[in-house]
C-alpha positions as CSV (number, residue, x, y, z in Angstrom):
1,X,-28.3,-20.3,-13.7
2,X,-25.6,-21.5,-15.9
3,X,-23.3,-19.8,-18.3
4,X,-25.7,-20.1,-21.3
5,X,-28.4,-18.2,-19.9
6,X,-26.6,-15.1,-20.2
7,X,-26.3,-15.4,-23.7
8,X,-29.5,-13.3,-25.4
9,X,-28.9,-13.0,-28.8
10,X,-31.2,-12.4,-31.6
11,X,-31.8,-8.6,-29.9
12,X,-35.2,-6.9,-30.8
13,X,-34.0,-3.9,-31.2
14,X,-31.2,-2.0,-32.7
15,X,-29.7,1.2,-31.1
16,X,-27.2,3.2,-33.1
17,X,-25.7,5.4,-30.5
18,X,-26.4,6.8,-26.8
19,X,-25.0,7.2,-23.6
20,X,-24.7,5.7,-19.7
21,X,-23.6,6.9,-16.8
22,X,-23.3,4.4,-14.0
23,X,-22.1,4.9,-10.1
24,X,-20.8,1.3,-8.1
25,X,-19.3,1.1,-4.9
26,X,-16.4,-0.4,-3.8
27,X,-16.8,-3.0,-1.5
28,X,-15.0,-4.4,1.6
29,X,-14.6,-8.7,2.3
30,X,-15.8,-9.9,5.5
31,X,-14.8,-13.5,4.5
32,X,-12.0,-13.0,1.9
33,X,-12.2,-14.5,-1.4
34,X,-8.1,-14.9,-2.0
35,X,-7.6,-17.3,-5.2
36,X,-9.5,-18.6,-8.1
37,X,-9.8,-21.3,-10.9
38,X,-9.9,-20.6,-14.4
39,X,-12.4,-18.0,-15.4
40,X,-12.4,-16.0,-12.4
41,X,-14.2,-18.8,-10.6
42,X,-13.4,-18.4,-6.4
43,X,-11.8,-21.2,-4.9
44,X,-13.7,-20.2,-1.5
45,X,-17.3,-18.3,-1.2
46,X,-17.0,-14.3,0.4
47,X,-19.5,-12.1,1.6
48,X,-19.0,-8.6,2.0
49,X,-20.2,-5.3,3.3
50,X,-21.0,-3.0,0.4
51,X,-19.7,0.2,0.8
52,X,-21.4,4.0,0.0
53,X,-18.8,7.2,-0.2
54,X,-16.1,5.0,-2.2
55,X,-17.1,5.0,-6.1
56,X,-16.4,4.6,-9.6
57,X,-18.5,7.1,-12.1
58,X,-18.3,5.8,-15.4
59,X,-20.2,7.4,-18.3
60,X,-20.3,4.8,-21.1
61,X,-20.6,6.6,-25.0
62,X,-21.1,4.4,-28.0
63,X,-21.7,4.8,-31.3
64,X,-22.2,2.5,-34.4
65,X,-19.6,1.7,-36.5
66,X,-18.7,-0.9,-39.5
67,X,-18.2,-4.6,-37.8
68,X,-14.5,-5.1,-37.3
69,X,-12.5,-8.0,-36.0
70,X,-10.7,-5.8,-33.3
71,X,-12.4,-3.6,-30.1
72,X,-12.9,0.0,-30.2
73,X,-12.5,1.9,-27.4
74,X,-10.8,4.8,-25.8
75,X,-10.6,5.4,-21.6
76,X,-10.1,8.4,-19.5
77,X,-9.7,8.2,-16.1
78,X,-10.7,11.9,-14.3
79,X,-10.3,13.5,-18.4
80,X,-7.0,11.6,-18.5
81,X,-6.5,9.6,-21.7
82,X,-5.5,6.4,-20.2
83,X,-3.9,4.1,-22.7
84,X,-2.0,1.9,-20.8
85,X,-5.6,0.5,-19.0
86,X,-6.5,-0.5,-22.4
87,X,-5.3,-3.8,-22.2
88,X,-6.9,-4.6,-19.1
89,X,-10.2,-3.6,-20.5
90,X,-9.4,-5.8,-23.9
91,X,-9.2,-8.9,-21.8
92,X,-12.7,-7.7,-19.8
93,X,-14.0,-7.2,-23.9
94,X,-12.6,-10.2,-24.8
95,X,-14.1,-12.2,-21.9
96,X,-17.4,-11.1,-22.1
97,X,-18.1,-10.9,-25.9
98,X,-20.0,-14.4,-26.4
99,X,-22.7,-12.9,-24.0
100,X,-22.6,-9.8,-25.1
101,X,-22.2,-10.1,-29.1
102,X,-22.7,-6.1,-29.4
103,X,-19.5,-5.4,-28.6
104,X,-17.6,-5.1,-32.2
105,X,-20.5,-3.1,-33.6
106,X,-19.7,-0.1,-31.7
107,X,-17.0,3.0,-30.9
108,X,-16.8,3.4,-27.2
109,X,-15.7,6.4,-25.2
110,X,-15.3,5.1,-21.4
111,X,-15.0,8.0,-19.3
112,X,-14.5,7.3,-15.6
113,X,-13.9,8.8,-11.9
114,X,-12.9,7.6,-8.4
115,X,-14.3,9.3,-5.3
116,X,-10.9,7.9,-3.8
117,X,-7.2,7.1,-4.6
118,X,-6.4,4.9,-7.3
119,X,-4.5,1.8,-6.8
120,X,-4.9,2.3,-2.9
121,X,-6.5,-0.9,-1.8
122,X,-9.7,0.0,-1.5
123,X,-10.8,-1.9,-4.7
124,X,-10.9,0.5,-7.6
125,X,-11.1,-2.4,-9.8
126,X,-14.0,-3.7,-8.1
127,X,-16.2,-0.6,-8.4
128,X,-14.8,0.2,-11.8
129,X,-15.4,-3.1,-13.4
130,X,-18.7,-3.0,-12.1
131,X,-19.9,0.2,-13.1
132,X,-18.8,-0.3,-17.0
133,X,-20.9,-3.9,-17.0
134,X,-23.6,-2.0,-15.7
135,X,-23.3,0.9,-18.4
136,X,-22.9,-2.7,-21.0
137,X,-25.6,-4.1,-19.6
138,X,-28.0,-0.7,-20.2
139,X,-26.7,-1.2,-23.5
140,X,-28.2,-4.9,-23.9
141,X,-31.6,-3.7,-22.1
142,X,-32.2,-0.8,-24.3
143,X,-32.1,-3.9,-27.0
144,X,-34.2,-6.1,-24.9
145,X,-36.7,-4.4,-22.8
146,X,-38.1,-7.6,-21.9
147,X,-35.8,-8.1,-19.9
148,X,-36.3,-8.0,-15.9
149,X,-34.2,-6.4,-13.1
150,X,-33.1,-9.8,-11.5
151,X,-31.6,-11.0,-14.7
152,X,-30.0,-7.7,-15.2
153,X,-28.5,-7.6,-12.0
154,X,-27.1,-11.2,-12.1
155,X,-25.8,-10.6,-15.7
156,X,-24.1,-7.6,-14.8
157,X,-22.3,-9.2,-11.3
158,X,-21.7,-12.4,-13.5
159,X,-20.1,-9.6,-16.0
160,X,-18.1,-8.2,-13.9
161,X,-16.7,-11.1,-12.4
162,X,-14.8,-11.8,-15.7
163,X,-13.2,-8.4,-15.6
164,X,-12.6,-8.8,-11.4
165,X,-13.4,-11.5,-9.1
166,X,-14.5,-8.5,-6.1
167,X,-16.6,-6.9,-8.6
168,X,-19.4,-8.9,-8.6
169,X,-20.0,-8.0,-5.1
170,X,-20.5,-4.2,-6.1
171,X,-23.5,-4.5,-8.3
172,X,-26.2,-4.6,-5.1
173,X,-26.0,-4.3,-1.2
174,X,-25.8,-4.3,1.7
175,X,-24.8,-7.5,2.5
176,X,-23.5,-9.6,-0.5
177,X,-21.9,-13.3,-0.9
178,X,-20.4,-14.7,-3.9
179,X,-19.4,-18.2,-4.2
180,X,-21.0,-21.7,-3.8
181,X,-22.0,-22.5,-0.1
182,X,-24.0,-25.1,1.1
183,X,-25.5,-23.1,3.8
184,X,-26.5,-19.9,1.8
185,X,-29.5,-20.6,-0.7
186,X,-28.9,-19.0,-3.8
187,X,-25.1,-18.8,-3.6
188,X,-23.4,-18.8,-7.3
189,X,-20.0,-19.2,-8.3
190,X,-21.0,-17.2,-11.2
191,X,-22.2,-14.4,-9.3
192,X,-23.1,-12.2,-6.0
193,X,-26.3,-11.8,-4.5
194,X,-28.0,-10.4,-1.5
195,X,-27.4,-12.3,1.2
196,X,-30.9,-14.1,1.8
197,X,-31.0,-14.5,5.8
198,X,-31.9,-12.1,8.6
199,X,-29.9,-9.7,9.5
200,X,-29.9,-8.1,13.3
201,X,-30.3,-4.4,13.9
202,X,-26.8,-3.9,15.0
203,X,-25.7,-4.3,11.4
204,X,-28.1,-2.0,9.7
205,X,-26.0,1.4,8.8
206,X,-22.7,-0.2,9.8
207,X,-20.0,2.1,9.6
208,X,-16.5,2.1,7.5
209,X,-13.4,4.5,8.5
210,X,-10.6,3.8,5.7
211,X,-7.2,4.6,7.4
212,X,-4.7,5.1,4.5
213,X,-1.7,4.2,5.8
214,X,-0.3,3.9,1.9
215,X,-1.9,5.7,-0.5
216,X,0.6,4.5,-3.3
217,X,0.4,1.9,-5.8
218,X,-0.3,-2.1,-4.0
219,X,2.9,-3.7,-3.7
220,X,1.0,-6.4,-5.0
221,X,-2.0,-6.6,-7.9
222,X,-4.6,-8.8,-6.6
223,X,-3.9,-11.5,-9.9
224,X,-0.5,-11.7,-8.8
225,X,-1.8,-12.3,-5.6
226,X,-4.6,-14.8,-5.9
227,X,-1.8,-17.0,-8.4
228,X,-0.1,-17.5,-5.6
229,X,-2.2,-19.4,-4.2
230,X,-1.5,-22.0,-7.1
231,X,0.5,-24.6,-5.3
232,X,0.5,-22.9,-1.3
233,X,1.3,-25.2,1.5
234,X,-2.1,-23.7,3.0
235,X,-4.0,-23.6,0.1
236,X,-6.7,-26.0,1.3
237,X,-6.8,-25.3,5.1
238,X,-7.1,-21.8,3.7
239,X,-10.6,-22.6,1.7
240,X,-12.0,-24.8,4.2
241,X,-11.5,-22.1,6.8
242,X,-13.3,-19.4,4.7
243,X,-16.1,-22.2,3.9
244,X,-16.1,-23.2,7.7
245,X,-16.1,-19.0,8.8
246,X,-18.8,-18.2,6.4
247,X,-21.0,-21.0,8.2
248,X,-20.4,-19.3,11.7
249,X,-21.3,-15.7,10.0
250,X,-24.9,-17.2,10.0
251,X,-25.8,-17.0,13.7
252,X,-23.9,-13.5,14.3
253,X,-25.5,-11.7,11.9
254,X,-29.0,-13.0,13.0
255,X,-28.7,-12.6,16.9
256,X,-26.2,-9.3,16.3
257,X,-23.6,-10.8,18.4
258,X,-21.2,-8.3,18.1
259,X,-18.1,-10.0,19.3
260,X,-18.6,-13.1,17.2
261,X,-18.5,-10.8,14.5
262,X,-15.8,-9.4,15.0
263,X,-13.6,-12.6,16.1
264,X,-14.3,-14.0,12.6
265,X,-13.7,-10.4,10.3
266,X,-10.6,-9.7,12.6
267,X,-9.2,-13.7,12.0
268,X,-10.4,-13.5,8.1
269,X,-8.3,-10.5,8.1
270,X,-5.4,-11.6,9.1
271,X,-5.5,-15.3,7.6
272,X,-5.2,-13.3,4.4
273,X,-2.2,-11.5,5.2
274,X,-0.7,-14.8,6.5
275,X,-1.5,-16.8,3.1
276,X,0.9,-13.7,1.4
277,X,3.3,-14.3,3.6
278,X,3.9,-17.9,3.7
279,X,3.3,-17.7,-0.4
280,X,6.4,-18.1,-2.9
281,X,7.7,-15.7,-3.7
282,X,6.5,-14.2,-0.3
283,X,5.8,-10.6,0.8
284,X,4.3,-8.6,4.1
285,X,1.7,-6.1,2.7
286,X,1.0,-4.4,6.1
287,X,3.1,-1.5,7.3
288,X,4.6,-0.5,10.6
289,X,1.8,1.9,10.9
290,X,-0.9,-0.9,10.0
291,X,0.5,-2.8,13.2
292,X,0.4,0.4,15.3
293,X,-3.5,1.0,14.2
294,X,-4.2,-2.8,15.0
295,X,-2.7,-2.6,18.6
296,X,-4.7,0.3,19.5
297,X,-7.9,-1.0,18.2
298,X,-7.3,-4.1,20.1
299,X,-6.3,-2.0,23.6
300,X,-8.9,0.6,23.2
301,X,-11.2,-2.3,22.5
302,X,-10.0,-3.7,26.0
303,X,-10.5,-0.5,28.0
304,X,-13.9,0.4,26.7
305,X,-16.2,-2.3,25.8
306,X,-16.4,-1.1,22.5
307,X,-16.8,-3.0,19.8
308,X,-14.6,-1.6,16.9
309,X,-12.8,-3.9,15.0
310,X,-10.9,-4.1,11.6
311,X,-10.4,-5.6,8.5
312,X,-7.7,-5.4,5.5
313,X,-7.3,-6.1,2.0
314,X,-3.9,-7.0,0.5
315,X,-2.5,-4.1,1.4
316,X,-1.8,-1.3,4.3
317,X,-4.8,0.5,4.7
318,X,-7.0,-0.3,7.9
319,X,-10.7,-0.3,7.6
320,X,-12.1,0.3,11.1
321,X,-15.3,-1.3,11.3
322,X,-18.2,-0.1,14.1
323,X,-22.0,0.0,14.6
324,X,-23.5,3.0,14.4
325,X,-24.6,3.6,17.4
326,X,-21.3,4.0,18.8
327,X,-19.7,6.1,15.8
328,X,-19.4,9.2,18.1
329,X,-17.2,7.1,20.4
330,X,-15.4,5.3,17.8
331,X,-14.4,8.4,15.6
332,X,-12.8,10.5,18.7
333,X,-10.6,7.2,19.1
334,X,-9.6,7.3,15.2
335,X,-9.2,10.5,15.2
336,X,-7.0,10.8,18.6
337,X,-5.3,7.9,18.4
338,X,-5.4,6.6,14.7
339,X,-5.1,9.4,12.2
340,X,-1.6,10.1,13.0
341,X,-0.4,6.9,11.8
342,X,-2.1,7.8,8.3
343,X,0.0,9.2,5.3
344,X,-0.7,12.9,5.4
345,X,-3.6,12.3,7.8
346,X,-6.1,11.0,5.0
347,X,-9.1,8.8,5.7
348,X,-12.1,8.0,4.8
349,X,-15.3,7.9,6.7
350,X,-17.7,5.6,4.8
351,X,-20.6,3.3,5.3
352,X,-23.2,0.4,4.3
353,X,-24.3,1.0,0.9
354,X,-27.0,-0.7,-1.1
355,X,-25.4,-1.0,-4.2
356,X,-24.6,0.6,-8.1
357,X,-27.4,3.5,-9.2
358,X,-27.9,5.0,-12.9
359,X,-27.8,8.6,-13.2
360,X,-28.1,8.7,-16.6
């Protein structure tokens, strides 16, 4: 697939008004995807555990109007007016108009909801960009009913890449890579899909405690981030490690050898926190809390056998990973041992998902 085949234009049908309501999930990086090329093209592949509990609702209501030369829209976030995301969701509009020409021809009303904080670091925008391609893309089927659920799929993820990169991972589940690898068959730049290989037992229903250690705004947004990777010392060591970790991802995931797992997600996990700090300007997105959760994992880890791990985004929050057939044992050790280092005791127990669903 190239960028040309998501361009569909003459529709067969014209709709004059209606109405979609979308839910995507968030998702969590295994191997991170941490800075990209023009066109929200990854310099290094990712895969990623879809997740279930953490969501964006977005109901998407359009209606016909005369052909302008500027977007209409308005947003509300949880009935909230939102005015100041409008020019985040110009640039998506302005992005995505050559493949979906339709855009101009209508009033929209994008009403949306997280099932968890905003701005939190646990990818709002990646469940949120998602969901309003999907409600776009509902929009462009009704005009073409031709068209078939792979296509739709792969248009919306390649959608929602332009609005953000992490996005295109939220579109299906429950495993999902984006980015060209030589190893994965069907790996796209462009777009996530399923990832295509076996995958043991011991990953089915995986499980997903969110510790938020900082429920405030990222120190960081992820653009500011992933520009910083313009010109880092590390840069390429960087995207040769994700290339090279996504390779040894293969062989886990197939035999469910648990501890190779989580050598690589625990070493992706850091590697990104150690590209933001060795980055100009430079900054240390974990807190003393996040430290305190990662020692514990790694002792308790040592006393039992267990095989609880973690991972991180650019940011505070810890997401303990485990099996599920140790989640009894694993949430008596978050919620002895971890919880207290949460703001206001919050987390989030969560899971595998299998990806975005209509409701309306």
């Amino acid at each position: 697939m190239n960028e040309q085949d998501f361009i569909l234009e003459p529709y067969n049908k014209a709709i004059e008004n209606g109405s979609y309501t979308w839910q995507s999930p968030s998702n969590i990086a295994l191997v991170k995807y941490w800075g990209k090329k023009e066109s929200q093209i990854p310099e290094n592949p990712s895969i990623s555990f879809t997740l279930d509990a953490c969501k964006t609702t977005t109901t998407l209501r359009f209606k016909k109007k005369i052909k302008g030369d500027i977007f209409s829209f308005d947003i509300f976030l949880d009935g909230k007016k939102q005015d100041d995301f409008k020019p985040k969701i110009e640039t998506f509009f302005k992005r995505i108009e050559v493949y979906l020409p339709f855009l101009k021809d209508y009033h929209f009303i994008i009403e949306t909801s997280n099932s968890f904080p905003h701005s939190s670091g646990i990818a709002s925008s990646a469940s949120g960009m998602s969901a309003l391609a999907l409600c776009l893309m509902s929009i462009e089927r009704e005009s073409t009913p031709e068209m078939t659920e792979r296509y739709f799929n792969q248009k919306a993820s390649f959608l929602a890449r332009l609005g953000s990169g992490s996005a295109c991972r939220s579109i299906e589940g429950d495993l999902v890579v984006w980015g060209n690898h030589k190893e994965i068959k069907g790996s796209s730049d462009l777009f996530g899909i399923k990832y295509p290989y076996k995958v043991h037992k011991n990953f089915k229903n995986y499980q997903d405690t969110i510790l938020l250690v900082d429920k405030g705004e990222k120190q960081v947004s992820s653009t500011v981030g992933h520009n910083l990777m313009h010109n880092h010392p590390f840069a390429q060591e960087r995207f040769k490690q994700a290339n090279n970790n996504l390779s040894k991802l293969i062989d886990p995931l197939k035999a469910g050898d648990l501890k190779a797992f989580i050598e690589i997600v625990e070493s992706e996990a850091l590697s990104l926190h150690a590209m933001m700090m060795t980055s100009l300007p430079y900054f240390i997105l974990m807190k003393p809390n996040t430290l305190e959760i990662i020692n514990k994992i790694w002792n308790f880890r040592q006393q039992t056998a267990s095989n609880v791990c973690f991972t991180l985004d650019a940011g505070a929050n810890v997401h303990v990973l485990y099996p599920e057939q140790e989640a009894e044992q694993a949430m008596k050790f978050i919620q002895n041992e971890l919880v207290a280092h949460c703001q206001n005791g919050y987390y989030i127990c969560d899971r595998i998902g299998f990806g975005a669903k209509q409701t309306q």
